[in-house]
DOVO-282203 format. One line per field, with one value per atom (N, C-alpha, C): x, y, z; residue in one letter; atom name; residue number from 1. Coordinates in Angstrom, 2 decimals, decimal comma. Layout:
BEGIN
x <- (X	...) .
y <- (Y	...) .
z <- (Z	...) .
r <- (A	...) .
a <- (CA	...) .
k <- (NUM	...) .
END
This chain:
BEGIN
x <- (-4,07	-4,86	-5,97	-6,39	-7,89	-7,18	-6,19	-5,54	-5,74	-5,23	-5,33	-5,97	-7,08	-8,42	-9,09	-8,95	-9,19	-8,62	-7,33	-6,49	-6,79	-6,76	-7,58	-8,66	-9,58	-10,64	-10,26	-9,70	-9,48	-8,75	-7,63	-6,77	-7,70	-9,17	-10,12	-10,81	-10,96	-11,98	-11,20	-9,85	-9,32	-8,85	-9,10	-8,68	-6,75	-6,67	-4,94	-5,10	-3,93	-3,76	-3,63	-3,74	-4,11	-2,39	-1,68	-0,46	-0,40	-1,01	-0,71	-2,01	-3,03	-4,09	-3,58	-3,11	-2,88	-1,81	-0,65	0,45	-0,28	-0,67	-2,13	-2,67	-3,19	-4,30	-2,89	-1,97	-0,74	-0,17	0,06	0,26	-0,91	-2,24	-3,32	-2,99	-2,59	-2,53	-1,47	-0,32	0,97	0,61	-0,20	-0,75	-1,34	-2,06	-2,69	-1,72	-1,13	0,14	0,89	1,16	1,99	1,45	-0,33	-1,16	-1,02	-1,20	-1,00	-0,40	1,34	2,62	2,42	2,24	2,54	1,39	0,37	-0,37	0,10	0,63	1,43	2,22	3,49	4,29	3,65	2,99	2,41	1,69	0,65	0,61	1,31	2,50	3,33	4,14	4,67	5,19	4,36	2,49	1,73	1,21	1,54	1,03	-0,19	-1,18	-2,47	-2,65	-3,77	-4,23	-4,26	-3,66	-4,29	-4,80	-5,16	-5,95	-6,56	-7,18	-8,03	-9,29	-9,96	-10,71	-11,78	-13,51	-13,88	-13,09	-13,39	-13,00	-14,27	-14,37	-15,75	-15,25	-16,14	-15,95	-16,36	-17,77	-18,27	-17,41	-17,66	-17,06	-15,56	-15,40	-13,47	-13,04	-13,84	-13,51	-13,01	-13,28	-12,18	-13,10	-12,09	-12,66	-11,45	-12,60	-12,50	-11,45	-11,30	-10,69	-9,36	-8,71	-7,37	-6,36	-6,33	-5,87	-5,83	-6,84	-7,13	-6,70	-6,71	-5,72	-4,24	-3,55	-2,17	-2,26	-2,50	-2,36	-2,06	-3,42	-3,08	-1,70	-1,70	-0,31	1,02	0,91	2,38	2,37	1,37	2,00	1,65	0,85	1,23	1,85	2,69	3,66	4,87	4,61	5,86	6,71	6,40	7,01	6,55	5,68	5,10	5,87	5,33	5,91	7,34	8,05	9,14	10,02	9,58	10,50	10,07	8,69	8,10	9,50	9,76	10,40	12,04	12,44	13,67	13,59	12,73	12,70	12,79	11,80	11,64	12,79	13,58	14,59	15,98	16,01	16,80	16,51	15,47	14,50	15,07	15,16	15,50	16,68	17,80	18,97	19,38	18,64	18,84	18,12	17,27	16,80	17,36	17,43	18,72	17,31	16,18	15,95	15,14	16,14	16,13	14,16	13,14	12,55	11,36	11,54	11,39	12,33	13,46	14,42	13,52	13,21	12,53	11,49	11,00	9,46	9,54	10,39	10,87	11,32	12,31	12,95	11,84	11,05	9,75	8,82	8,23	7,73	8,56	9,93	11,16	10,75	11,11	10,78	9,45	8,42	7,12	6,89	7,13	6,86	8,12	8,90	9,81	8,85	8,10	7,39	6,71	5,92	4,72	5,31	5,98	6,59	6,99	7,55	8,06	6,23	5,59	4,14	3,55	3,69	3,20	4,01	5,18	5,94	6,10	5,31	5,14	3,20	2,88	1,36	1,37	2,17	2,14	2,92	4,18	4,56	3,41	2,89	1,80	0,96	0,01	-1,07	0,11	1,14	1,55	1,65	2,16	2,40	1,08	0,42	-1,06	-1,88	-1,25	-1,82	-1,51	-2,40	-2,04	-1,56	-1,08	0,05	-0,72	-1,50	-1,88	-2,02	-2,34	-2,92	-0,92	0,07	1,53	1,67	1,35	1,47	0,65	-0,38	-0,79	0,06	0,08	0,86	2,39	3,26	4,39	4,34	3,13	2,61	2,26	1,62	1,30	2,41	3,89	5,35	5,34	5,91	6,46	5,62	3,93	3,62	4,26	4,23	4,32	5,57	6,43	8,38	8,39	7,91	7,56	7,11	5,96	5,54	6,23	7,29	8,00	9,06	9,47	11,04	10,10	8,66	8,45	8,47	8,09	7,93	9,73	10,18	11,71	12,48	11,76	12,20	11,75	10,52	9,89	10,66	10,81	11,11	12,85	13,53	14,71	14,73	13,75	14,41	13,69	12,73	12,36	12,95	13,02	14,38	14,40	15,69	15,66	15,38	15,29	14,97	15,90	17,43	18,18	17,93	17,59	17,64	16,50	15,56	14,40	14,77	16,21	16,31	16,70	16,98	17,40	16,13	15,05	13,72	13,10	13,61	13,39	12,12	12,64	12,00	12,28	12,19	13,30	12,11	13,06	13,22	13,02	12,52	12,28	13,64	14,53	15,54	16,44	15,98	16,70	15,69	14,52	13,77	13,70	13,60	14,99	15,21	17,06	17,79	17,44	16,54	16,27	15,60	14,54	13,64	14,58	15,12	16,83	17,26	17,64	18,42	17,73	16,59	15,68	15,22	14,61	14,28	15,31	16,76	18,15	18,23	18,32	18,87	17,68	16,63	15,87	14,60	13,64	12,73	13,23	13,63	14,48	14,67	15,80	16,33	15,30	14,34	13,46	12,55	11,87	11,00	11,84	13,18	13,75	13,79	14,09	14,09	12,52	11,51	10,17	9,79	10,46	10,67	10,69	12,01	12,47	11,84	11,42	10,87	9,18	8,88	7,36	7,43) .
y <- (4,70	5,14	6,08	5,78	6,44	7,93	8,02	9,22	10,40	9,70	10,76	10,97	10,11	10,28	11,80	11,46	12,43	13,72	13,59	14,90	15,92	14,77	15,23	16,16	15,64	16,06	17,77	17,49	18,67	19,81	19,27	20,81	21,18	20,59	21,33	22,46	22,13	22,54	24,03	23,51	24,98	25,71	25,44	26,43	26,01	25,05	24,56	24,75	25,42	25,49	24,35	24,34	23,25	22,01	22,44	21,91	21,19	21,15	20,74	19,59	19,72	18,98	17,80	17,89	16,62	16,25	16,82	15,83	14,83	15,64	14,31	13,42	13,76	12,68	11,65	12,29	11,34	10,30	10,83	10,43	8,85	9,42	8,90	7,26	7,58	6,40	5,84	6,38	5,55	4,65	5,29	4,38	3,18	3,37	1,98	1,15	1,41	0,43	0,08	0,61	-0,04	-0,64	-0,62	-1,56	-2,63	-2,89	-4,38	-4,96	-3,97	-4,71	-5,52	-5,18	-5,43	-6,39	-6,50	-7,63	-8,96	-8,03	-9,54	-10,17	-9,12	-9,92	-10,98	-10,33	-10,97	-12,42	-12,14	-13,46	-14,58	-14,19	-15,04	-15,70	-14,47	-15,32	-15,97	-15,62	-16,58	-18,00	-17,50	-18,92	-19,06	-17,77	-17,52	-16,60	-16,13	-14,66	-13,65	-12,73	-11,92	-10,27	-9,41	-8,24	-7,64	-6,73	-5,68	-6,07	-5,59	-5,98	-4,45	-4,71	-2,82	-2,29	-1,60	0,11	0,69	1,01	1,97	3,48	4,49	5,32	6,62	6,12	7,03	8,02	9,44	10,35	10,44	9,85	9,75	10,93	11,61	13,10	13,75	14,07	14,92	16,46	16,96	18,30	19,30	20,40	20,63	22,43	22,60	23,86	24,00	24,99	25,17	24,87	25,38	24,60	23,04	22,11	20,81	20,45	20,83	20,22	20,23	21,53	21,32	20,89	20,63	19,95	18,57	17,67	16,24	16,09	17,40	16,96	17,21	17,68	17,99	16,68	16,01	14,81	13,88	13,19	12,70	12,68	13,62	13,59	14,51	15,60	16,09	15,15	15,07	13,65	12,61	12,26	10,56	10,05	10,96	10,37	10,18	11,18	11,72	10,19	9,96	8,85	7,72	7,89	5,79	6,34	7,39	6,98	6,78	7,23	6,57	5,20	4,79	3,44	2,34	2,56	1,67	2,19	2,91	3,02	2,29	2,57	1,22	-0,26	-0,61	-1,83	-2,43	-1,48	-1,77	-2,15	-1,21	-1,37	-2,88	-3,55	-4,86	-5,84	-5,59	-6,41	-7,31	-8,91	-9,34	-10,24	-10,09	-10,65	-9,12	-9,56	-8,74	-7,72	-8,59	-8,25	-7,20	-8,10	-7,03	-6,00	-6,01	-4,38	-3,47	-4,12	-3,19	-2,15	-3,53	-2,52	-1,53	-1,98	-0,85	0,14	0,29	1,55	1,76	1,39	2,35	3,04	2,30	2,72	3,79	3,87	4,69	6,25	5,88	7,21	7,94	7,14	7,71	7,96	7,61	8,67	9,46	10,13	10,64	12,07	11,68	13,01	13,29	12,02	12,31	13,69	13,14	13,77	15,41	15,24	16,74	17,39	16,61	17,36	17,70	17,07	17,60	18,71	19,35	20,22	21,69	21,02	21,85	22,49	21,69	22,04	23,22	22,23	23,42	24,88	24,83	25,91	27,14	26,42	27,07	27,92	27,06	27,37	28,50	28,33	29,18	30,70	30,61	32,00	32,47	32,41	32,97	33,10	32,11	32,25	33,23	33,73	34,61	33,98	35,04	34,56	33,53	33,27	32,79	31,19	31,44	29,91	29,16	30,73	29,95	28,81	29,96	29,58	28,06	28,05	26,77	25,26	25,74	24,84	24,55	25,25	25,01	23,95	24,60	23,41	22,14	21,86	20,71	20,49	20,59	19,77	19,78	20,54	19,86	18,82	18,79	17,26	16,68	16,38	15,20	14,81	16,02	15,64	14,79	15,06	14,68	13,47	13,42	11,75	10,71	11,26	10,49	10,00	10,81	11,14	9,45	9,90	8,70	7,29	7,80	6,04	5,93	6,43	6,10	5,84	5,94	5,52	4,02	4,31	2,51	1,62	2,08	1,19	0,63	1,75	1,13	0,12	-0,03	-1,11	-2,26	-2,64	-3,58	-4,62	-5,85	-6,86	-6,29	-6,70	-7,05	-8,52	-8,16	-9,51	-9,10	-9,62	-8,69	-9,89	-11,24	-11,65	-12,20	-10,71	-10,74	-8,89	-8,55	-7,62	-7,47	-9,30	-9,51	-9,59	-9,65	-9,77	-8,58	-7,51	-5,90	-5,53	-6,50	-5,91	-5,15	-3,97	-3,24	-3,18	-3,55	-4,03	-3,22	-3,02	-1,99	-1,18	-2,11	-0,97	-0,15	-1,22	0,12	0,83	0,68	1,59	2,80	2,56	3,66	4,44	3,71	4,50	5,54	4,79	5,56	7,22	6,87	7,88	8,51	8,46	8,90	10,56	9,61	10,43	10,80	10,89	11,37	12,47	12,53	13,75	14,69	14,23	15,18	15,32	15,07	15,27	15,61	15,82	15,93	17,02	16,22	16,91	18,32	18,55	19,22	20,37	19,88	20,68	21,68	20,96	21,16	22,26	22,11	22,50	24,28	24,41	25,54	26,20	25,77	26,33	27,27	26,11	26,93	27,68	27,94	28,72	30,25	29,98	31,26	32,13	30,97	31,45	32,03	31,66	32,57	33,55) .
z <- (-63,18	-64,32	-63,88	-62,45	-62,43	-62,03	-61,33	-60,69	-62,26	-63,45	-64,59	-65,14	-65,12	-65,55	-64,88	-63,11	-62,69	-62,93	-62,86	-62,74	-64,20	-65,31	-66,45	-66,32	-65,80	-66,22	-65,06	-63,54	-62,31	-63,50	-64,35	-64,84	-66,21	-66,58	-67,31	-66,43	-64,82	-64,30	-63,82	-63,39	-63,51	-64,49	-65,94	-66,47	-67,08	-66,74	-67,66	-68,65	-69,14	-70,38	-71,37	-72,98	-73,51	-73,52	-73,26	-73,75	-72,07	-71,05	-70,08	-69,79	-70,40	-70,46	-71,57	-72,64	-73,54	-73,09	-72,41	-71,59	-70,26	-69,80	-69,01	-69,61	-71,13	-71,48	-71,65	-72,39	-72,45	-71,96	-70,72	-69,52	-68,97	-69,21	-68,60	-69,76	-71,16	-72,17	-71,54	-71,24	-70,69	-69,07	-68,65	-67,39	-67,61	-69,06	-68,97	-69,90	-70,22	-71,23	-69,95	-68,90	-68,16	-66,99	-67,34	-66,39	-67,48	-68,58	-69,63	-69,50	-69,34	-69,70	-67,81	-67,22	-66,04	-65,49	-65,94	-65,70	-66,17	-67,75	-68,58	-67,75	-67,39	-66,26	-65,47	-64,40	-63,28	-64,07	-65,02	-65,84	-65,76	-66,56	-66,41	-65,34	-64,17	-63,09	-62,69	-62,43	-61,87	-62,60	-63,95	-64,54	-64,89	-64,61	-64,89	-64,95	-66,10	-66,75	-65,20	-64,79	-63,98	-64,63	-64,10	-65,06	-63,71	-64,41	-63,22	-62,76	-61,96	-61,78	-61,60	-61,32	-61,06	-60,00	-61,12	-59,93	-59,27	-58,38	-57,45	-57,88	-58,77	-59,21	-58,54	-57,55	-56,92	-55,60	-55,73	-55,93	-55,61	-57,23	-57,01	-57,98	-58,37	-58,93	-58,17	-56,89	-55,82	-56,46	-55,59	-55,34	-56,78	-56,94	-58,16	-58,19	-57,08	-56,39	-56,68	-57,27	-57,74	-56,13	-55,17	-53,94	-54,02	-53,84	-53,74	-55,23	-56,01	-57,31	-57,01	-56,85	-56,73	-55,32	-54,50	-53,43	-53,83	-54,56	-55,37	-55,88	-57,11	-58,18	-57,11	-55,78	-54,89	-54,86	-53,88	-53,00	-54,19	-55,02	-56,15	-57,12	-57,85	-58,86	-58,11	-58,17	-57,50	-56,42	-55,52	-54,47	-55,22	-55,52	-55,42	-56,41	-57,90	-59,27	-59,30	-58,76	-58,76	-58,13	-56,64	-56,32	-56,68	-57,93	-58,36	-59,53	-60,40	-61,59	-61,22	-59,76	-59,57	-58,91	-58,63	-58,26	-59,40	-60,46	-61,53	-62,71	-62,21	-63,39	-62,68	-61,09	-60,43	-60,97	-60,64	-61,11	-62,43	-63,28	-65,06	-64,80	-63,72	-63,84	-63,45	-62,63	-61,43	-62,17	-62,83	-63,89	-64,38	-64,36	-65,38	-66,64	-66,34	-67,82	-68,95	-70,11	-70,84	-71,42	-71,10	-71,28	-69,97	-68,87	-67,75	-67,49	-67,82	-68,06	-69,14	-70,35	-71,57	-70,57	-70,03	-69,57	-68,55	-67,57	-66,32	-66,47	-68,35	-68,42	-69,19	-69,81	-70,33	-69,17	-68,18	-67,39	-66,53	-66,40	-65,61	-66,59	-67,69	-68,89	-68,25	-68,83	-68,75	-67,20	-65,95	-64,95	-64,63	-65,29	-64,92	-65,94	-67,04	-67,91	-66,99	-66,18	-64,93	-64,04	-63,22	-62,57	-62,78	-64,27	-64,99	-65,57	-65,63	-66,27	-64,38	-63,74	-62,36	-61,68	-61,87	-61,65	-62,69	-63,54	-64,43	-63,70	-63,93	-63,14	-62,14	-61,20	-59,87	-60,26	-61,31	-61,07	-62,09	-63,34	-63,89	-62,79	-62,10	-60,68	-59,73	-59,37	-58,32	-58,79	-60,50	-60,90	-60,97	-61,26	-61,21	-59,21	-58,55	-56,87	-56,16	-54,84	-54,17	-53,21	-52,46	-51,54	-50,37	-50,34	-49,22	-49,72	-51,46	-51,95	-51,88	-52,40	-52,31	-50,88	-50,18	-48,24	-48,35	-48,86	-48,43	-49,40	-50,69	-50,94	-50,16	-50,15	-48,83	-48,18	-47,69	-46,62	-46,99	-48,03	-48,54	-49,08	-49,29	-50,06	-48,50	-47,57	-46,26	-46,03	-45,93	-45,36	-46,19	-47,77	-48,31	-48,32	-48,28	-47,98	-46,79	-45,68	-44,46	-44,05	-44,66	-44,79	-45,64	-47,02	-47,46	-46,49	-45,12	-44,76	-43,50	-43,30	-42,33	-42,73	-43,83	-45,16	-45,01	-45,23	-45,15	-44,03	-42,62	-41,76	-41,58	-41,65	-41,61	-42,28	-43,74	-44,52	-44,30	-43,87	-43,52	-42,58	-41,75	-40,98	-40,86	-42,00	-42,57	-43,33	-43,45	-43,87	-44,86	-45,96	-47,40	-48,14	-49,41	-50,23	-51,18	-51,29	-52,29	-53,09	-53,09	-54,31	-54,90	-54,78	-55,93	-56,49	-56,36	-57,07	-58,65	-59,01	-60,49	-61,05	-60,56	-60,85	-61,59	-60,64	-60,79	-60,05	-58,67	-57,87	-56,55	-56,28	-55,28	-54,25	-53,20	-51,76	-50,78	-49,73	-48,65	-48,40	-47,98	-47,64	-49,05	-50,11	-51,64	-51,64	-51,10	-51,53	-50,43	-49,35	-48,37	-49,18	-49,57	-49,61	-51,28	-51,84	-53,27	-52,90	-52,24	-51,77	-51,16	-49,84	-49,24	-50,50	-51,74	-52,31	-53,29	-53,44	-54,50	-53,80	-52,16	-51,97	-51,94	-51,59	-51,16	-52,55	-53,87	-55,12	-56,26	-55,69	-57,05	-56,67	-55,40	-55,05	-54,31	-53,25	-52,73	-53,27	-54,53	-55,20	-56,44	-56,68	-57,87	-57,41	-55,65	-55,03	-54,88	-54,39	-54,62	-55,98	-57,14	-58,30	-58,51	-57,80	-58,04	-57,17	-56,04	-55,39	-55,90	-56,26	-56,72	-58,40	-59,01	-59,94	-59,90	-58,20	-58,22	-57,83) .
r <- (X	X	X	X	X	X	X	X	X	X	X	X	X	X	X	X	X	X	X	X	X	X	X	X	X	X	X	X	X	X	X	X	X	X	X	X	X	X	X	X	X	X	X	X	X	X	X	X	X	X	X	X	X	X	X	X	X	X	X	X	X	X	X	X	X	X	X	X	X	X	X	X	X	X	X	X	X	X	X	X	X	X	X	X	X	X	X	X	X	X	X	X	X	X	X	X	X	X	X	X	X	X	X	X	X	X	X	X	X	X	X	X	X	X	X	X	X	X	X	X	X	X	X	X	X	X	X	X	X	X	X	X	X	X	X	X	X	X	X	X	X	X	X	X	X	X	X	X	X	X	X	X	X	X	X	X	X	X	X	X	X	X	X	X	X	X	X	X	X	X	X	X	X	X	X	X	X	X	X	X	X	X	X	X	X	X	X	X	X	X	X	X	X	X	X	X	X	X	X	X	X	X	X	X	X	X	X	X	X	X	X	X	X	X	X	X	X	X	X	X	X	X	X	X	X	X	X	X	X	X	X	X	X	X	X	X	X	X	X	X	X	X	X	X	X	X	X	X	X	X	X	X	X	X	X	X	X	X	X	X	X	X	X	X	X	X	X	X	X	X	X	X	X	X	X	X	X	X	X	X	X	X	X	X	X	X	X	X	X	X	X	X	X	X	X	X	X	X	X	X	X	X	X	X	X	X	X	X	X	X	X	X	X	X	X	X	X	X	X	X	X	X	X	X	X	X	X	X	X	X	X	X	X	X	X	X	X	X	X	X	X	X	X	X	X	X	X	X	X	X	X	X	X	X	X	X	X	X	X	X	X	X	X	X	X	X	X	X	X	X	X	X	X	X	X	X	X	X	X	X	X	X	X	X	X	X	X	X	X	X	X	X	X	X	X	X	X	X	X	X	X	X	X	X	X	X	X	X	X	X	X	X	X	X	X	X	X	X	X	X	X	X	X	X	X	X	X	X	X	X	X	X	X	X	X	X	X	X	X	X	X	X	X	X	X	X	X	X	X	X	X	X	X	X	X	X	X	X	X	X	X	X	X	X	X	X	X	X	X	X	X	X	X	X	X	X	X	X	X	X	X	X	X	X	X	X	X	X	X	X	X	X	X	X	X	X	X	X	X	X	X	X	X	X	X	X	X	X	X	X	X	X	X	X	X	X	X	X	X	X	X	X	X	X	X	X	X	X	X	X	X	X	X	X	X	X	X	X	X	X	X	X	X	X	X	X	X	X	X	X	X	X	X	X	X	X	X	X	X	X	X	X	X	X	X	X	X	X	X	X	X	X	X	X	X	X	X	X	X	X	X	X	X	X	X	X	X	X	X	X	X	X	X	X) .
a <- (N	CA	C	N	CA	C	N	CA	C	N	CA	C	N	CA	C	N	CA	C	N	CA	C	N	CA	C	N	CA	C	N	CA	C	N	CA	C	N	CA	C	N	CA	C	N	CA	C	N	CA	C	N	CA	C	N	CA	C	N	CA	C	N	CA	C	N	CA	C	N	CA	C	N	CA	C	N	CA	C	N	CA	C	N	CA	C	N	CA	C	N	CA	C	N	CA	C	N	CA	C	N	CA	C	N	CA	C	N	CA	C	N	CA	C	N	CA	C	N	CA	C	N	CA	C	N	CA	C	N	CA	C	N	CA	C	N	CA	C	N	CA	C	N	CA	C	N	CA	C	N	CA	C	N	CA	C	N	CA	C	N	CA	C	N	CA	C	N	CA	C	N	CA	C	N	CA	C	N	CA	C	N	CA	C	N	CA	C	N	CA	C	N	CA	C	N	CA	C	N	CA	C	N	CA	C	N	CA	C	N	CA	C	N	CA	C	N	CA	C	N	CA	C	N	CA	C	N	CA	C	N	CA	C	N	CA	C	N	CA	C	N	CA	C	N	CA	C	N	CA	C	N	CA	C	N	CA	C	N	CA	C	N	CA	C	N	CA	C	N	CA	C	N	CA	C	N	CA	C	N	CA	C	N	CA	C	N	CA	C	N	CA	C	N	CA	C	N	CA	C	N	CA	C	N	CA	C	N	CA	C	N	CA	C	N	CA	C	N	CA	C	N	CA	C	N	CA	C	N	CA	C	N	CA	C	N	CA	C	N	CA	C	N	CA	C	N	CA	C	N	CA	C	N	CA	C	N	CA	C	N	CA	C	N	CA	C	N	CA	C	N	CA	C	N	CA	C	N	CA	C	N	CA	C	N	CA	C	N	CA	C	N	CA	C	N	CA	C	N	CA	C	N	CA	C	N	CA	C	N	CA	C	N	CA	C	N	CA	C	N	CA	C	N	CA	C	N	CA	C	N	CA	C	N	CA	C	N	CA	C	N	CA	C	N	CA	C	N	CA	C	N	CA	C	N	CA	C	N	CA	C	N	CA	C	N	CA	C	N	CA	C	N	CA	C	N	CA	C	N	CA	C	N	CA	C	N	CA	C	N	CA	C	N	CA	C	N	CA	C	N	CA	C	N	CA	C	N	CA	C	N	CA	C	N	CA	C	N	CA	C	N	CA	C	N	CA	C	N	CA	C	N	CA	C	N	CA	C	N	CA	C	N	CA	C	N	CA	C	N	CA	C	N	CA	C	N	CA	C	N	CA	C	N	CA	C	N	CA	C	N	CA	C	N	CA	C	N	CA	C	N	CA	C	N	CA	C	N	CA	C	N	CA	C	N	CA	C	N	CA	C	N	CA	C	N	CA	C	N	CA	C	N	CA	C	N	CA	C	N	CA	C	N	CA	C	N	CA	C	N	CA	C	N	CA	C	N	CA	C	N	CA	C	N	CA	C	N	CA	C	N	CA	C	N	CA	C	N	CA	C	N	CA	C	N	CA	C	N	CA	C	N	CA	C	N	CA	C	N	CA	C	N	CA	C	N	CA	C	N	CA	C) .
k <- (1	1	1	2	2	2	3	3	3	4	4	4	5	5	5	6	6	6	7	7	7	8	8	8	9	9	9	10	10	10	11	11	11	12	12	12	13	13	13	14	14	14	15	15	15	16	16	16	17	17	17	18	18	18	19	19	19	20	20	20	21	21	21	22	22	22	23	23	23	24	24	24	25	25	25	26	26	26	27	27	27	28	28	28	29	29	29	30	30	30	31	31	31	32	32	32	33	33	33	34	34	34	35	35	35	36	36	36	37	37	37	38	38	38	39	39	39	40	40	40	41	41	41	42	42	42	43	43	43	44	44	44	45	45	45	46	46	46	47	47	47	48	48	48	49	49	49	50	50	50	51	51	51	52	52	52	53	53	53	54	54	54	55	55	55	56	56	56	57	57	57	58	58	58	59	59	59	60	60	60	61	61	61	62	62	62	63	63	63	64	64	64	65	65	65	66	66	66	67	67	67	68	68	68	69	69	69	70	70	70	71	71	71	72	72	72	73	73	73	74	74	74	75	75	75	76	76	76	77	77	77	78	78	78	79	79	79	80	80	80	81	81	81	82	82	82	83	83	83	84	84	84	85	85	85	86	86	86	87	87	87	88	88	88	89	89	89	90	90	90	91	91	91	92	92	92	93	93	93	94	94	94	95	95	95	96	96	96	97	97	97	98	98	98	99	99	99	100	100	100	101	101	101	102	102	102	103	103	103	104	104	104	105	105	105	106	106	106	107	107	107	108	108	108	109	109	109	110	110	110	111	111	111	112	112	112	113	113	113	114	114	114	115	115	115	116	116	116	117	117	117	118	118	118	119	119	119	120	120	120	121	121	121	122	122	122	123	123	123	124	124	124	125	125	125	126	126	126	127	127	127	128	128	128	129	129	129	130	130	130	131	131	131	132	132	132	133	133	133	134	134	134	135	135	135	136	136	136	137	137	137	138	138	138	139	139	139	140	140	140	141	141	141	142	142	142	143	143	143	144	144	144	145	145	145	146	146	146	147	147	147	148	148	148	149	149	149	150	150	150	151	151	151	152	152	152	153	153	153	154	154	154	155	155	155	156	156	156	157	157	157	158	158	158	159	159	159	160	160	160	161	161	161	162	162	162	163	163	163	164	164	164	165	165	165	166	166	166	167	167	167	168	168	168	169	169	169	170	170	170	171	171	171	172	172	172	173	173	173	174	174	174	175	175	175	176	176	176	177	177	177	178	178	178	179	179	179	180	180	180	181	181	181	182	182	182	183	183	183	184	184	184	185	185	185	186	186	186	187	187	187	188	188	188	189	189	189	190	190	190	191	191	191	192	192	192	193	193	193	194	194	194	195	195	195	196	196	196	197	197	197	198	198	198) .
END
């Protein structure tokens, strides 16, 4: 939630256009519906109210620089969002009670817009960047491709728990192989399209 709060307020500071600022605030409402639904859960498996607790706010605005923004939305939605909404749409799939499936394919939906409103971001910011601000972003998808490809080494060879996957809860090594084929089939592929279209 706090990530869109921020990011909110970062694509005012540069100048986003209005149709990319209310898919954020959007976005920012769907974060906290799926902080409710998901406390509810936890509620219940624990058997007692659980909920949030403060947040420390001080300077979690980040830096306000068209660079250091799409830098955030690369490795947070472009990669980040991108492989949470194939994970939790696995999740829905492995799901066997009917009401934690509801919520996983809602939450699967709504960061899969994340994801498409953060790709939309960067390619907005790149058509307008000079070549040097392109050059630096590059660089910032290779780290974050990069650091996903290390999270995916770790995580493969970490046990499994396949049977808390009826739960809809995915496991180090599905979560491997998800990320695996999310960067080969989605990010990858997506990161070329915007390629070519700057």
């Amino acid at each position: 939630m706090a990530s869109f709060a921020r990011f909110i307020l970062q694509l005012l500071a540069v100048g986003a256009p209005a149709d990319l600022v209310k898919d954020a605030q959007q976005a920012l409402a769907d974060e906290i519906e799926h902080a409710r639904m998901c406390f509810a859960l936890a509620s219940l498996y624990e058997g007692t109210g659980v909920g949030p607790g403060p947040l420390t706010a001080a300077d979690s605005l980040g830096a306000l620089d068209l660079d250091a923004v799409v830098a955030a939305v690369i490795r947070e939605a472009c990669v980040g969002e991108t492989l949470s909404a194939l994970e939790a749409r696995e999740a829905a799939l492995r799901a066997e009670d009917p009401a934690v499936r509801r919520i996983l394919e809602q939450i699967a939906a709504d960061e899969q817009r994340h994801a498409e409103l953060g790709w939309r971001v960067v390619q907005w910011a790149l058509a307008r960047a000079s070549a040097d601000q392109r050059a630096r972003a590059e660089a910032v998808f290779a780290a974050a491709i990069a650091g996903a490809e290390a999270t995916i080494d770790a995580l493969a060879g970490e046990p499994g728990a396949p049977e808390l996957h009826a739960h809809g809860v995915v496991d180090a090594p599905l979560r491997a192989a998800l990320w695996r084929e999310g960067l080969r089939e989605l990010v990858n592929p997506t990161l070329d399209a915007l390629r070519q279209a700057a």
